[in-house]
C-alpha positions in Angstrom: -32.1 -4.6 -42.6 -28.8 -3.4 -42.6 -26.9 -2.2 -40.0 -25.5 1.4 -39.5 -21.8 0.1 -39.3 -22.2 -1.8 -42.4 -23.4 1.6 -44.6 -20.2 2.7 -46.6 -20.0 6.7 -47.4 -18.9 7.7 -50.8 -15.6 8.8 -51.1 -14.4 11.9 -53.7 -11.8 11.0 -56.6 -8.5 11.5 -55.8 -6.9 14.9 -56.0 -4.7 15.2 -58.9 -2.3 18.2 -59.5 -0.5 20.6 -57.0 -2.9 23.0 -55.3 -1.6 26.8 -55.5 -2.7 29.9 -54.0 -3.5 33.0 -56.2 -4.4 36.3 -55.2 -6.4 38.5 -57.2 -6.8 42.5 -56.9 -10.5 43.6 -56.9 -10.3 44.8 -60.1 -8.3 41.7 -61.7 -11.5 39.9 -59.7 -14.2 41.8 -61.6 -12.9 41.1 -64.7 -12.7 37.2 -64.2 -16.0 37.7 -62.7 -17.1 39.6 -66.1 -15.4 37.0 -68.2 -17.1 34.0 -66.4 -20.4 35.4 -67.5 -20.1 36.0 -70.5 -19.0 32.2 -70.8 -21.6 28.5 -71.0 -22.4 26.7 -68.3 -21.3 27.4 -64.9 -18.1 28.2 -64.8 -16.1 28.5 -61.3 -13.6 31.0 -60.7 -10.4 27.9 -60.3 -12.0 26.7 -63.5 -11.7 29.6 -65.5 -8.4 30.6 -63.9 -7.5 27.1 -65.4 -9.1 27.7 -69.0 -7.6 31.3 -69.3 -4.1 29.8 -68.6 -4.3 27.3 -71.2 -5.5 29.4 -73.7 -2.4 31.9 -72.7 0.2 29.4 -72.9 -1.3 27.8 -75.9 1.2 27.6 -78.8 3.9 29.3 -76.1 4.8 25.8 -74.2 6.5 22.9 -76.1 
């Protein structure tokens, strides 16, 4: 049997990247909202914030 002290929890990955706060107007927020689905798979609102940013700076960046 093992003992309650000897049970280990799982820890998350580490945290890459800097964390940044956005702020959306309701209308700016429907239209993520809109474009998430209409997209595959379940898509969160950081994680589209994150797709639609590489797609804009795509080609712009060097």
């Amino acid at each position: 049997m093992t003992a309650i002290g000897d049970i280990t929890k799982r820890k998350r990955p580490p945290q890459t990247g800097q964390p940044i706060l956005v702020r959306l107007q309701p209308d700016q927020l429907a239209t993520l909202d809109a474009w998430i689905n209409r997209q595959a798979g379940d898509v969160s609102r950081p994680e589209a914030v994150r797709q639609l940013l590489a797609t804009a700076l795509r080609g712009v960046v060097e």
